[in-house]
MARBA-3410 file (N, C-alpha, C, O; in Angstrom, 1 decimal):
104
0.8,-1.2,0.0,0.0,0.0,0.0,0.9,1.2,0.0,1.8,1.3,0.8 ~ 0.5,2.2,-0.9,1.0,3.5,-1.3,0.7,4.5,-0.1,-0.5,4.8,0.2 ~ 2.2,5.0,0.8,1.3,6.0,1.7,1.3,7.2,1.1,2.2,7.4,0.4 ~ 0.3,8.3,1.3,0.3,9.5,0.7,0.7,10.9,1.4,-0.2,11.4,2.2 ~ 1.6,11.5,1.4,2.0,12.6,1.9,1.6,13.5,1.6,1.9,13.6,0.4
0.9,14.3,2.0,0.4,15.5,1.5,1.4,16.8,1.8,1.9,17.0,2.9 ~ 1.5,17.5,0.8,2.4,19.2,1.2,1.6,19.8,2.1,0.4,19.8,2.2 ~ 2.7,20.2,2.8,2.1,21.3,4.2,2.0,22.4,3.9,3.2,22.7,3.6 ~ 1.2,23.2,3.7,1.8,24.7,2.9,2.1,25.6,4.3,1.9,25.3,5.5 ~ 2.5,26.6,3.6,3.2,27.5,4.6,2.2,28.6,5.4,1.5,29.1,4.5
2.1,29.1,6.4,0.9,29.8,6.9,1.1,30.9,6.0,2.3,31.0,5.6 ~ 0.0,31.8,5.6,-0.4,32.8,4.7,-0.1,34.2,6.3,0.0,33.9,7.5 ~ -0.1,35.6,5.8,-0.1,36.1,6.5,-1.3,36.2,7.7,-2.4,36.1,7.3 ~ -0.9,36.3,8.9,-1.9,37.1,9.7,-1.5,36.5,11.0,-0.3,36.2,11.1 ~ -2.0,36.3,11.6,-1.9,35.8,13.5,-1.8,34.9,14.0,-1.7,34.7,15.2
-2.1,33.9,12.9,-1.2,32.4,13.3,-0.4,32.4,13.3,0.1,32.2,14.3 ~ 0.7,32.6,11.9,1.8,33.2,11.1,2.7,33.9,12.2,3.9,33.5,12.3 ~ 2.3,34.7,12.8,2.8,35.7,13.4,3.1,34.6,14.8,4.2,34.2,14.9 ~ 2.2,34.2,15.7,2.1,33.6,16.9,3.2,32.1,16.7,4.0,31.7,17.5 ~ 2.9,31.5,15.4,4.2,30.3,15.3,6.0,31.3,15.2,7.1,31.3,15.8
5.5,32.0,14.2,6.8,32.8,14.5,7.6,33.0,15.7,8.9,33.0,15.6 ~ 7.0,33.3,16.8,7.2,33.7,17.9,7.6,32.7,18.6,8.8,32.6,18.5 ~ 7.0,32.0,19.2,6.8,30.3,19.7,8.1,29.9,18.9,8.7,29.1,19.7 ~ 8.9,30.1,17.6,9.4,29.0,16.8,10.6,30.0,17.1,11.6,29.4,17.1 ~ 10.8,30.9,17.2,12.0,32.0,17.7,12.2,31.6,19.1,13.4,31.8,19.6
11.2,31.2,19.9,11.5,31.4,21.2,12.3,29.9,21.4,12.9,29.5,22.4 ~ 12.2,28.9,20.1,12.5,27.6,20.6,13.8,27.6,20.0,14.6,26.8,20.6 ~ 14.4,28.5,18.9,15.5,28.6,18.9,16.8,29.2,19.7,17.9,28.9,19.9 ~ 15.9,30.1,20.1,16.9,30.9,21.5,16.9,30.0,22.8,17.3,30.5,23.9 ~ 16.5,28.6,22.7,16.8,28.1,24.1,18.0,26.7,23.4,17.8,25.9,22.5
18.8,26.9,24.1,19.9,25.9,23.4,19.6,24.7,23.9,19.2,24.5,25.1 ~ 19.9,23.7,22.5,18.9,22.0,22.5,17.5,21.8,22.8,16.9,20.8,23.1 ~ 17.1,22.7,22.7,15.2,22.5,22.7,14.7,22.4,21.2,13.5,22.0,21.2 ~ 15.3,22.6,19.9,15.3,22.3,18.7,15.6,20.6,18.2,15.0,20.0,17.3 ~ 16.7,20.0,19.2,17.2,19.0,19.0,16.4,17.8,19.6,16.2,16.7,19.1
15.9,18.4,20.9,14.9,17.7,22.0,13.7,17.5,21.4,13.3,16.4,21.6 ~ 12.9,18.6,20.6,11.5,18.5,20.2,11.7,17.3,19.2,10.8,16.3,19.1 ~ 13.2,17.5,18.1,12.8,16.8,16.8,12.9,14.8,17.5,12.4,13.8,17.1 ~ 13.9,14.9,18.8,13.9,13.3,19.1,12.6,13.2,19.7,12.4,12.0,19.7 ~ 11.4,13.7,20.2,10.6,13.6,20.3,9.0,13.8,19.6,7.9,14.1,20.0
9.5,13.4,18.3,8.7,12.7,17.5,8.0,14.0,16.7,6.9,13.6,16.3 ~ 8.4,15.3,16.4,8.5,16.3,15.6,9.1,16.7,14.6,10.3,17.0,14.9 ~ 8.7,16.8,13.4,9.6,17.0,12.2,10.1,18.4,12.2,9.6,19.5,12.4 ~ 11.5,17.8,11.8,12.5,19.2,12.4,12.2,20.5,11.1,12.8,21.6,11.2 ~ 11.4,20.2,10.2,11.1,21.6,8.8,9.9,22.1,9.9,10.1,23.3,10.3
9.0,21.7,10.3,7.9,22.6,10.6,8.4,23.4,12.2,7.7,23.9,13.0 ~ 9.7,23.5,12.2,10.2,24.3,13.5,11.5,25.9,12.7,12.5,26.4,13.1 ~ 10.6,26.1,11.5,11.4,27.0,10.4,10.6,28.4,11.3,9.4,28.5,11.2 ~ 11.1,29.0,11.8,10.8,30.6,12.4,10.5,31.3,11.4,9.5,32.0,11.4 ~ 11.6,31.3,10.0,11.1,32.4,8.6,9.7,31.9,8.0,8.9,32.9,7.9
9.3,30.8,7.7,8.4,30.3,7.3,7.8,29.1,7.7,8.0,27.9,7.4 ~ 6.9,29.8,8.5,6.6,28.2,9.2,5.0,27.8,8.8,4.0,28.6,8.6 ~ 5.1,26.5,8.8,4.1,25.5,7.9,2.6,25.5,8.8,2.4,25.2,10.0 ~ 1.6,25.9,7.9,0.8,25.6,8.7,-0.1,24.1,9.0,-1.0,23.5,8.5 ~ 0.7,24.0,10.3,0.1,22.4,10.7,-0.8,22.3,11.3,-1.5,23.3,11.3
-1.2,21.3,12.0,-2.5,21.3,12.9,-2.4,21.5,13.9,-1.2,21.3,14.3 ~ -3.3,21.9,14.8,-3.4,22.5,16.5,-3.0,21.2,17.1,-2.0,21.4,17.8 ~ -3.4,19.9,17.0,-2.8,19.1,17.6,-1.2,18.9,17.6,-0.6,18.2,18.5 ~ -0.6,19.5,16.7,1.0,19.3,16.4,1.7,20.6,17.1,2.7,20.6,17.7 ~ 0.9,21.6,16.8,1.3,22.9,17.8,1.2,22.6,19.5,2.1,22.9,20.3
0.1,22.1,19.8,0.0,21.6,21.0,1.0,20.5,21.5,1.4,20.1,22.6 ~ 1.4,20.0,20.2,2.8,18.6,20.8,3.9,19.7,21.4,4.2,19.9,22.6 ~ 4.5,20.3,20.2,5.6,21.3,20.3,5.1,22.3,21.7,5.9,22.8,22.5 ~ 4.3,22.4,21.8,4.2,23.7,23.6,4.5,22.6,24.2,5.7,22.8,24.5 ~ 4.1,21.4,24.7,4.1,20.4,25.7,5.0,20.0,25.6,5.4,19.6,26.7
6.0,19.7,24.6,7.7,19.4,24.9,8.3,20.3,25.0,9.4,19.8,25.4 ~ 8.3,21.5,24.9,8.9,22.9,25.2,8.5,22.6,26.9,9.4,22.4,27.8 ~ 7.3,22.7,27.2,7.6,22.6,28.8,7.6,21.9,29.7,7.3,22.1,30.8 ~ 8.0,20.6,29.0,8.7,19.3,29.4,10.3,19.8,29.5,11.2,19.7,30.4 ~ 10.4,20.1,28.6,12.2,20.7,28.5,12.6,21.5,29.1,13.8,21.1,29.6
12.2,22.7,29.5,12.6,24.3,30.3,12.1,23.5,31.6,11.9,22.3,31.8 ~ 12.3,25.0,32.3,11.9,24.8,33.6,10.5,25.6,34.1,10.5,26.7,33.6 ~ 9.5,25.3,34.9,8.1,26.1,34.7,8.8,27.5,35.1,7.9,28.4,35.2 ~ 9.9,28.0,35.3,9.3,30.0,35.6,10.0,30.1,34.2,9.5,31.1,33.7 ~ 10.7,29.7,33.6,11.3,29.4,32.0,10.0,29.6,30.6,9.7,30.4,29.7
9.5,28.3,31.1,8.1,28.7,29.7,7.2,29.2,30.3,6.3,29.3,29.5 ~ 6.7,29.8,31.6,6.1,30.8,31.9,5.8,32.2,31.5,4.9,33.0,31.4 ~ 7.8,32.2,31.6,8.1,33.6,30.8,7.7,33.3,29.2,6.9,33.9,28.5 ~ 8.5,32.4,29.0,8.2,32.4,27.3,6.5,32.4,26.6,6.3,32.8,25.4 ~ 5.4,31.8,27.6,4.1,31.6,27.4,4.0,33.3,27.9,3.6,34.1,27.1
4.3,33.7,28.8,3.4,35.4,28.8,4.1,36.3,27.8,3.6,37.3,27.3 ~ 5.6,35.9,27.5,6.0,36.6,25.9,5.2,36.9,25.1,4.9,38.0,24.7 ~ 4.9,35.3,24.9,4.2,35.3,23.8,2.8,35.5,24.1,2.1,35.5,23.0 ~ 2.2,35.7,25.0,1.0,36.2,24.7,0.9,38.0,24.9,0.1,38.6,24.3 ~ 1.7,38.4,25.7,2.0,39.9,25.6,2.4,40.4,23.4,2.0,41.3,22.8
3.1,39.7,23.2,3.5,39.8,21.6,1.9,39.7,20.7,1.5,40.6,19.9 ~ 1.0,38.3,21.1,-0.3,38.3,20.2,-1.1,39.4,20.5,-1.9,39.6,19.6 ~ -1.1,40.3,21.7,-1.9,41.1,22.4,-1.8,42.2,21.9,-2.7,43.0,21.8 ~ -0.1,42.4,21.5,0.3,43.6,20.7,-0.2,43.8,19.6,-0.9,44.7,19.2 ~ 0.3,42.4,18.6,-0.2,42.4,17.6,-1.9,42.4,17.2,-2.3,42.8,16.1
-2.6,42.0,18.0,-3.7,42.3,17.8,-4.8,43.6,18.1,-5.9,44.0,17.7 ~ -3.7,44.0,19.1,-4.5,45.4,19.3,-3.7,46.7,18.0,-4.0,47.9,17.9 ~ -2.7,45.9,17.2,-2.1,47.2,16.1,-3.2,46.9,14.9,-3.8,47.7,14.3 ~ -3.2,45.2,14.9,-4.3,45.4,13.7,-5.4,46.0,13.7,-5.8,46.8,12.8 ~ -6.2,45.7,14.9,-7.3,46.5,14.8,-7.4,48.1,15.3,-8.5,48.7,15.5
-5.9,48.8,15.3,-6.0,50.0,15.4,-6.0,50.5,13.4,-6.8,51.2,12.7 ~ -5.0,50.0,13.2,-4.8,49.9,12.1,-5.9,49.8,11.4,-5.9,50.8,10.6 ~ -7.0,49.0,11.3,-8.6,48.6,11.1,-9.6,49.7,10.8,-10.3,50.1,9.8 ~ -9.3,50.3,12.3,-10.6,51.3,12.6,-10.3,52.6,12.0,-11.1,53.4,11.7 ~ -8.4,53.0,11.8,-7.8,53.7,11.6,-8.7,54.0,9.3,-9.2,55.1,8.8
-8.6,52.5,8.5,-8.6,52.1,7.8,-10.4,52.6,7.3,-10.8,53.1,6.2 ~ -11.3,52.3,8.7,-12.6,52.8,8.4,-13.2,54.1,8.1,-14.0,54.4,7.3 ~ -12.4,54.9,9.4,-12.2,56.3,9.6,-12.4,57.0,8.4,-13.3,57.6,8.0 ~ -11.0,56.6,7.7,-10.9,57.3,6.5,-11.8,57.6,5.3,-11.4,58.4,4.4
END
């Protein structure tokens, strides 16, 4: 039996795109948490920070849960309110940006 791989395409712009980005930066700035995730059963392309693939929530949920299997909890604490201080940003420019857009 033929197995079928399907292409992963790459997230298109907006706030997922943006939120893997982050998450996939923050996994490179921790030395061997790149190397840790991929022996733990994660393919090492979908951890690309420039262009990262849009996969499924269940796979994004793998990758948080071996990130805080690996750090230490006040470690991905920090890195979990990072990153949610960064989506918070980002979503309060778009929608300034938005209303700014309607205004006009």
């Amino acid at each position: 039996m033929k197995k079928f791989n399907a292409k992963i395409p790459v997230l298109g712009e907006g706030m997922a795109k943006f939120a893997m980005q982050q998450l996939l930066t923050q996994i490179r700035h921790q030395h061997g948490l790149t190397r840790f995730i991929q022996r733990n059963g994660v393919n090492g392309r979908w951890l690309r920070a420039d262009e990262p693939y849009d996969i499924h929530i269940s796979r994004f949920f793998q990758i948080v849960r071996i990130k805080a299997h690996y750090q230490t909890e006040d470690e991905f604490l920090d890195d979990w309110n990072e990153l949610g201080e960064a989506i918070l940003d980002e979503a309060r420019e778009y929608y300034k940006n938005l209303y700014q857009k309607m205004n006009d």
